[in-house]
C-alpha positions as CSV (number, residue, x, y, z in Angstrom):
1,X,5.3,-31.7,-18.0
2,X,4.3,-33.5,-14.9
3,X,3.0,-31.5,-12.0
4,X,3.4,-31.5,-8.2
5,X,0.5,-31.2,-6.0
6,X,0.9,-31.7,-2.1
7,X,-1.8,-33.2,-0.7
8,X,-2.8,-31.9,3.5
9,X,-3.4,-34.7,5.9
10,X,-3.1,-38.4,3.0
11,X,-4.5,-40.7,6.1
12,X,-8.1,-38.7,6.3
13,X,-11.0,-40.4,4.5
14,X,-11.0,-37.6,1.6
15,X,-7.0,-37.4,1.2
16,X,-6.6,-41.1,0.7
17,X,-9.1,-41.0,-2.3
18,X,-7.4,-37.4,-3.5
19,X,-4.1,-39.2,-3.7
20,X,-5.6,-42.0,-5.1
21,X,-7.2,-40.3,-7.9
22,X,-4.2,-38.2,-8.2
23,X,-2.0,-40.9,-8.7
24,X,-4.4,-42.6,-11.2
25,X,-4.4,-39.6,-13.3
26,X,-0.1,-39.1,-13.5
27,X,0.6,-36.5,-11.0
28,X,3.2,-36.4,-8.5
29,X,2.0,-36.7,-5.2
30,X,3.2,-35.5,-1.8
31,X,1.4,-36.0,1.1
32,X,1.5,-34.4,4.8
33,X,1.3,-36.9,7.8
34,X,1.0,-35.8,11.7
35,X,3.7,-39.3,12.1
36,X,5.9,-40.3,9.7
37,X,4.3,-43.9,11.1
38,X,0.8,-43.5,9.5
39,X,3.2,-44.1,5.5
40,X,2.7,-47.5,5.9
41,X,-0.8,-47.8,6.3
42,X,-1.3,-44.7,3.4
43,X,0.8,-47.3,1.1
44,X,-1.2,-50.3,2.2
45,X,-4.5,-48.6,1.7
46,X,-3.6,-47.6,-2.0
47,X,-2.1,-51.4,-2.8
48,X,-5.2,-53.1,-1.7
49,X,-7.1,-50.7,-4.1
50,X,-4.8,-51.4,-7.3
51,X,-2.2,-48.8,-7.1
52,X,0.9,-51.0,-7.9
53,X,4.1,-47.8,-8.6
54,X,5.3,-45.7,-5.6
55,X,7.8,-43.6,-7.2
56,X,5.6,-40.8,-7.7
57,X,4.5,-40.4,-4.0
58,X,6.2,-39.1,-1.0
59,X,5.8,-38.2,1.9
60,X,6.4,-35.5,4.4
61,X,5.5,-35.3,8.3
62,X,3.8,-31.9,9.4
63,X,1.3,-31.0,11.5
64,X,-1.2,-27.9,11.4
65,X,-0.6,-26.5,14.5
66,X,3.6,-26.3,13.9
67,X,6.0,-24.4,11.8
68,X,8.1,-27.3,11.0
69,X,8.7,-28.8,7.8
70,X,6.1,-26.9,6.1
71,X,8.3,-25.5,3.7
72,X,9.7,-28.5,2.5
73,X,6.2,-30.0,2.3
74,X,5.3,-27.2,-0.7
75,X,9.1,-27.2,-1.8
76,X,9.1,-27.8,-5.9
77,X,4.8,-27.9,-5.8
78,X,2.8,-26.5,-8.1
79,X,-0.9,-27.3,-6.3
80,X,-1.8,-28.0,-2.9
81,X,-5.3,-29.0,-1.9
82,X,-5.8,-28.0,1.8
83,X,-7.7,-30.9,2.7
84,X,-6.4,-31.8,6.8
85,X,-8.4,-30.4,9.8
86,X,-7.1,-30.3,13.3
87,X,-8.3,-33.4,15.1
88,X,-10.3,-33.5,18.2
89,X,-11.2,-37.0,19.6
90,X,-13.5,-35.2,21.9
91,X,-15.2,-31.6,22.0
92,X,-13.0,-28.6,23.2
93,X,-15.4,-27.3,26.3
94,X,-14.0,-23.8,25.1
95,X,-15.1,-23.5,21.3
96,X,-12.0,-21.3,21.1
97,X,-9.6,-24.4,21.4
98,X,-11.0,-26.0,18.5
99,X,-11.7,-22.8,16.3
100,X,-8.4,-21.2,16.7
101,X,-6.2,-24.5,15.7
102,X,-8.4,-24.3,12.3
103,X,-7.9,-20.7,11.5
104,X,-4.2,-21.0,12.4
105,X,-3.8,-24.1,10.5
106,X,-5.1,-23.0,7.0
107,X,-2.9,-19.8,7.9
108,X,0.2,-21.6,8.0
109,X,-0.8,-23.8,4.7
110,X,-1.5,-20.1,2.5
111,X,1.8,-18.5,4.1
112,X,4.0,-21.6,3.4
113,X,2.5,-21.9,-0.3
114,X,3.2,-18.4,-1.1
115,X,6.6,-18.8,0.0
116,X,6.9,-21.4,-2.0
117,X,5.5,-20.0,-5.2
118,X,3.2,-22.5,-5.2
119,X,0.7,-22.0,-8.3
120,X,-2.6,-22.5,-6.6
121,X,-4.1,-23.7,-2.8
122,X,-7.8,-25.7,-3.3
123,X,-9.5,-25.4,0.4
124,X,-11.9,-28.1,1.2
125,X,-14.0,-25.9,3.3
126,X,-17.8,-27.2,3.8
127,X,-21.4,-26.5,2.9
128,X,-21.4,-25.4,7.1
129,X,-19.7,-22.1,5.8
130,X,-22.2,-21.5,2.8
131,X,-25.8,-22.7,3.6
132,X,-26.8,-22.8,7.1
133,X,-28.4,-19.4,7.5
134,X,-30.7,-19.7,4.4
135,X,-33.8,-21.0,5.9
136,X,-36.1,-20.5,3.3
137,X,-37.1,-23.9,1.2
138,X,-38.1,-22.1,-1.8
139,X,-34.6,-19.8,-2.0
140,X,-31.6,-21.7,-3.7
141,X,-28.0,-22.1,-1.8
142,X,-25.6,-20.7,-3.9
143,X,-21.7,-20.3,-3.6
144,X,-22.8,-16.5,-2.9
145,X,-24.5,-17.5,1.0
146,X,-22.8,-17.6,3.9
147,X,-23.6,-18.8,7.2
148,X,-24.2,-16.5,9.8
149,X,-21.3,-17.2,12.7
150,X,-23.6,-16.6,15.7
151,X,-26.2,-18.4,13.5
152,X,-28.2,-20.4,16.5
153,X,-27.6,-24.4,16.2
154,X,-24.1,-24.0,14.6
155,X,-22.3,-26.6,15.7
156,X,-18.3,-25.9,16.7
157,X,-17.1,-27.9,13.9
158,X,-18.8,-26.0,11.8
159,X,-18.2,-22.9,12.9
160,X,-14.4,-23.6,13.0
161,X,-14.7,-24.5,9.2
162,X,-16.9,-21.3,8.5
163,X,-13.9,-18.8,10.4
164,X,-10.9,-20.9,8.6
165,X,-12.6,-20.5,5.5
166,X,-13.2,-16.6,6.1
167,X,-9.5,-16.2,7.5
168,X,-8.1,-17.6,4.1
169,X,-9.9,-15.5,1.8
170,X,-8.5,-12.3,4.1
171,X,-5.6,-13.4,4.1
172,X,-5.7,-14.0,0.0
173,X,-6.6,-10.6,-0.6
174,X,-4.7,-9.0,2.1
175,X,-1.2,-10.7,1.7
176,X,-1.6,-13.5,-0.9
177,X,0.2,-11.8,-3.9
178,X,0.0,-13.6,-6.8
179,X,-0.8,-17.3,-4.8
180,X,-4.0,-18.6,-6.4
181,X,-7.1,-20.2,-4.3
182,X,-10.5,-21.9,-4.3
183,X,-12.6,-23.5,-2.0
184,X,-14.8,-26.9,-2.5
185,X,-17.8,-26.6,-0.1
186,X,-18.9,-30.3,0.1
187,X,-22.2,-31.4,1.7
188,X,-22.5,-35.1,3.5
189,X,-19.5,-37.0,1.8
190,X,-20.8,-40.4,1.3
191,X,-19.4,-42.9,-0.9
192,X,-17.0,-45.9,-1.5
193,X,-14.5,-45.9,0.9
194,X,-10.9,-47.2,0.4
195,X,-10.8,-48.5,3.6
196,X,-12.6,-48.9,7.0
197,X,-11.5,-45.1,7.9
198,X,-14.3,-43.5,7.2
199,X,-16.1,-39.9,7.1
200,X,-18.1,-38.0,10.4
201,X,-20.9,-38.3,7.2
202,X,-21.1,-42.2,8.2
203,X,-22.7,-42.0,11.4
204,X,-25.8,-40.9,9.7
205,X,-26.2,-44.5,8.2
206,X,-24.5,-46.3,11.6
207,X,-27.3,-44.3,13.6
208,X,-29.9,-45.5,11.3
209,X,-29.0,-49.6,11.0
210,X,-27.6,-50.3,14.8
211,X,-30.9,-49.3,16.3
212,X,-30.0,-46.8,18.5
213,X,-32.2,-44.3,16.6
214,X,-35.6,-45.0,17.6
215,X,-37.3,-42.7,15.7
216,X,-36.2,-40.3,12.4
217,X,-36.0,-36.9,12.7
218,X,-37.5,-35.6,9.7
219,X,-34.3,-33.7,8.0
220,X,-33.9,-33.4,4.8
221,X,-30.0,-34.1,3.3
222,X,-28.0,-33.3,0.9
223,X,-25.8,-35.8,-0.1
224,X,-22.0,-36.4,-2.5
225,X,-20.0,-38.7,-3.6
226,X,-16.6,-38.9,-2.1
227,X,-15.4,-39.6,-5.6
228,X,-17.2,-36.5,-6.9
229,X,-15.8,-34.4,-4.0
230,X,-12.0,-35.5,-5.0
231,X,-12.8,-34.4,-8.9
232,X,-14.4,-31.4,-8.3
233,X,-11.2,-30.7,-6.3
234,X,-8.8,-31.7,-9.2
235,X,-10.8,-29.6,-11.6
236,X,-11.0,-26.6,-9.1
237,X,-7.0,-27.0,-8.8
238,X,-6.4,-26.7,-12.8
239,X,-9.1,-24.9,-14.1
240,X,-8.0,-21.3,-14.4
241,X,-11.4,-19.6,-14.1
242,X,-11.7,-21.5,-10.7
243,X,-9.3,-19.2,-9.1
244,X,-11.1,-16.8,-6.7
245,X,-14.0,-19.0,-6.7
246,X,-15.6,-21.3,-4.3
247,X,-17.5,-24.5,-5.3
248,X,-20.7,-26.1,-3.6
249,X,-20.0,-30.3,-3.7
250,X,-23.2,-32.1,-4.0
251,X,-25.3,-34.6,-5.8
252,X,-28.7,-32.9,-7.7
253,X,-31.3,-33.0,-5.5
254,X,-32.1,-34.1,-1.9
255,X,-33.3,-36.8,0.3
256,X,-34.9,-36.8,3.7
257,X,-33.8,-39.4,6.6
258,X,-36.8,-41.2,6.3
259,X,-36.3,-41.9,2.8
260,X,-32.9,-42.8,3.6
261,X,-34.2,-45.2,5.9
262,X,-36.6,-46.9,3.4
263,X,-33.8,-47.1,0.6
264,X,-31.8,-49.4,3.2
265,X,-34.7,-51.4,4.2
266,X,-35.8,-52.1,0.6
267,X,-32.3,-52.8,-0.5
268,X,-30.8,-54.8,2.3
269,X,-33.4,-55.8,4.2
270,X,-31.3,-58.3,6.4
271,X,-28.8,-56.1,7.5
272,X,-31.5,-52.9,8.2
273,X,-34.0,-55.0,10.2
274,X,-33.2,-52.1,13.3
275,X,-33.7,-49.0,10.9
276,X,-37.1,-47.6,12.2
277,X,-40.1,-46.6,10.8
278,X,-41.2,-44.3,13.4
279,X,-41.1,-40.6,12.4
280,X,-39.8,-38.1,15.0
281,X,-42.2,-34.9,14.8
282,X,-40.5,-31.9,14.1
283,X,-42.2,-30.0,17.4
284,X,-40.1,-32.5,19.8
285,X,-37.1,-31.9,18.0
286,X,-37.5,-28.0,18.1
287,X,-39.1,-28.9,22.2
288,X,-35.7,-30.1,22.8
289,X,-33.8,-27.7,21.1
290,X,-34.3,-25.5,24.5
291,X,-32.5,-27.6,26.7
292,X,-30.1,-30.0,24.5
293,X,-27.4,-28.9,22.8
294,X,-27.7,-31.7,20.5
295,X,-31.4,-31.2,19.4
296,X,-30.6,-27.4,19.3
297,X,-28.4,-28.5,16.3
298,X,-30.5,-30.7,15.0
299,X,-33.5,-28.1,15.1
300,X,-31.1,-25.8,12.7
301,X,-30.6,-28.7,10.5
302,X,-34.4,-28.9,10.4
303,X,-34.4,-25.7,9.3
304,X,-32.1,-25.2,6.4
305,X,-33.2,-24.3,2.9
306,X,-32.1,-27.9,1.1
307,X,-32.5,-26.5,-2.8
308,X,-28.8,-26.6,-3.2
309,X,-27.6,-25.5,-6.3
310,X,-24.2,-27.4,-8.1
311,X,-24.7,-25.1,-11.0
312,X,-21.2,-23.1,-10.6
313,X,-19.0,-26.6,-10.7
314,X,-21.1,-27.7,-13.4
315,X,-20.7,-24.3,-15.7
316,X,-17.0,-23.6,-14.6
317,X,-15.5,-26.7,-14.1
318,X,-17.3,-28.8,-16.9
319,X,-17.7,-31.4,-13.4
320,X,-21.1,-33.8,-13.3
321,X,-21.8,-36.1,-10.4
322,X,-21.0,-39.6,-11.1
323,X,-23.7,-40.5,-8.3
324,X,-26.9,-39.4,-7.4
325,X,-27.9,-39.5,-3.4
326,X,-29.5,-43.1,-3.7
327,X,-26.5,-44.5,-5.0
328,X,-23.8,-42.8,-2.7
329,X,-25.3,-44.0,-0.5
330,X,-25.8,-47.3,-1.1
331,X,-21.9,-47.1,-2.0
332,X,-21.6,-46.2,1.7
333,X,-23.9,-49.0,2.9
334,X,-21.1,-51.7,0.8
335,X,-18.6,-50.2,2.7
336,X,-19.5,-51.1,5.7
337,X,-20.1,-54.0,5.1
338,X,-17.2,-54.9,3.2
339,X,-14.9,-53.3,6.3
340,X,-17.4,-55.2,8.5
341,X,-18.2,-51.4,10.4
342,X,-21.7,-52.5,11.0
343,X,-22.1,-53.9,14.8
């Protein structure tokens, strides 16, 4: 039998490729857009990339922060994978103004899915809710950790993800009856992208090529595959020991900014002519931290633990990495330059 799965916010970087995928694999797929005028391009982006049948996709027009429609949106849907966030073109002065759309928003998702008797949500939360408050190098980030809210640093972004993520699970265990949930808890999602939207993850390598980094702070990353995130999602979504569990997305491994740096000047040395060289010492960075916001995140980014583990997806979900850092992010790099995103 065919299933349903509803697919939150189909124009966003990750919920192109989730349909995508979805539709590659059989599914029936509905998606939620903010305007019903954002189909066309959703339809155009999935043409160009080989998807040739539309019968098995729909779509729906809701927004996180309203009521309406929701309940058509999960009507006859076995999975939803909670993958919009509220948008913000520029940073709420009040943190408030962007935390509380995020907590509200996954809210209205769980309430509307239970309703529904929808089988199972999948969250994409992030690794900002799981791994910022481990500090120690030599102690492993597991799906157990996680982040301290008035950790120092956190950025608001992250911090909205960390409280939506904590509201959900509440709300699971205090109203969710017999709805099923996850969370995927991805790192820097890097990767092939379908089109020239692209991730927040993507300024790392825009910072690094169009020379307005002048020196590389030396932070070490971890890194996934777009392509890994959206099937550790699937897997998480139909896997029945994944319900109640939450999943760390990344690559094995790490890699620093300066060796990011190298990789793009060894591999396209053209196009990375304005990557420096120059290492940023770590002592400016936490110098700065007193009186930039900026650097103050950048100083907690300094200091988190980077021995990730993927173990749990691995063991649960049967899921392996199709890419290792190097080669998501060259995948990243072709992008770009395919969708001509480089200035």
């Amino acid at each position: 039998m065919e299933k349903n799965v509803l697919v939150t916010g189909g124009t966003g970087f990750l919920g192109t490729q989730m349909i995508f995928q979805l539709l590659q694999k059989g599914y029936h797929v509905k998606t939620t857009l903010r305007s019903m005028k954002s189909k066309d391009k959703v339809i155009d982006v999935l043409k160009a990339n080989g998807i040739t049948e539309f019968d098995r996709l729909s779509f729906v027009e809701a927004d996180l922060s309203k009521d309406d429609n929701w309940d058509e949106a999960m009507n006859d849907c076995d999975y939803v994978l909670s993958v919009a966030s509220p948008v913000f073109f520029t940073i709420p002065k009040n943190e408030e103004e962007m935390i509380r759309p995020a907590v509200d928003g996954i809210i209205r998702v769980l309430k509307a899915a239970k309703n529904a008797n929808v089988k199972r949500v999948v969250m994409t939360s992030n690794f900002g809710a799981v791994g910022f408050s481990n500090h120690n190098p030599n102690v492993t980030t597991t799906e157990e950790d996680w982040t301290n809210v008035d950790e120092k640093g956190l950025s608001v972004y992250e911090k909205s993800k960390l409280l939506a993520e904590k509201a959900a699970w509440d709300f699971i265990k205090t109203q969710g009856g017999q709805l099923e949930f996850a969370t995927v808890n991805p790192v820097a999602i890097l990767g092939p992208t379908l089109s020239s939207h692209i991730s927040g993850s993507f300024m790392l390598l825009e910072h690094l090529l169009d020379g307005s980094m002048k020196s590389i702070p030396n932070i070490p990353l971890n890194v996934v595959d777009v392509r890994d995130v959206v099937d550790l999602h699937i897997r998480a979504m139909i896997t029945p020991a994944a319900n109640g569990e939450r999943f760390i997305a990344t690559a094995d491994g790490q890699i620093t900014m300066s060796e990011m740096a190298a990789l793009l000047k060894k591999t396209n040395p053209e196009i990375a002519k304005n990557v420096p060289t120059k290492i940023l010492p770590n002592w400016v960075v936490n110098l700065g931290s007193l009186f930039n916001k900026e650097a103050k995140e950048g100083a907690l980014l300094l200091k988190i633990g980077r021995d990730v583990s993927n173990k749990k997806a691995k063991e649960i979900l049967g899921w392996e990495p199709i890419s290792n850092n190097e080669e998501a992010i060259l995948a990243s790099m072709a992008s770009m330059i395919k969708f001509g995103l480089l200035k």
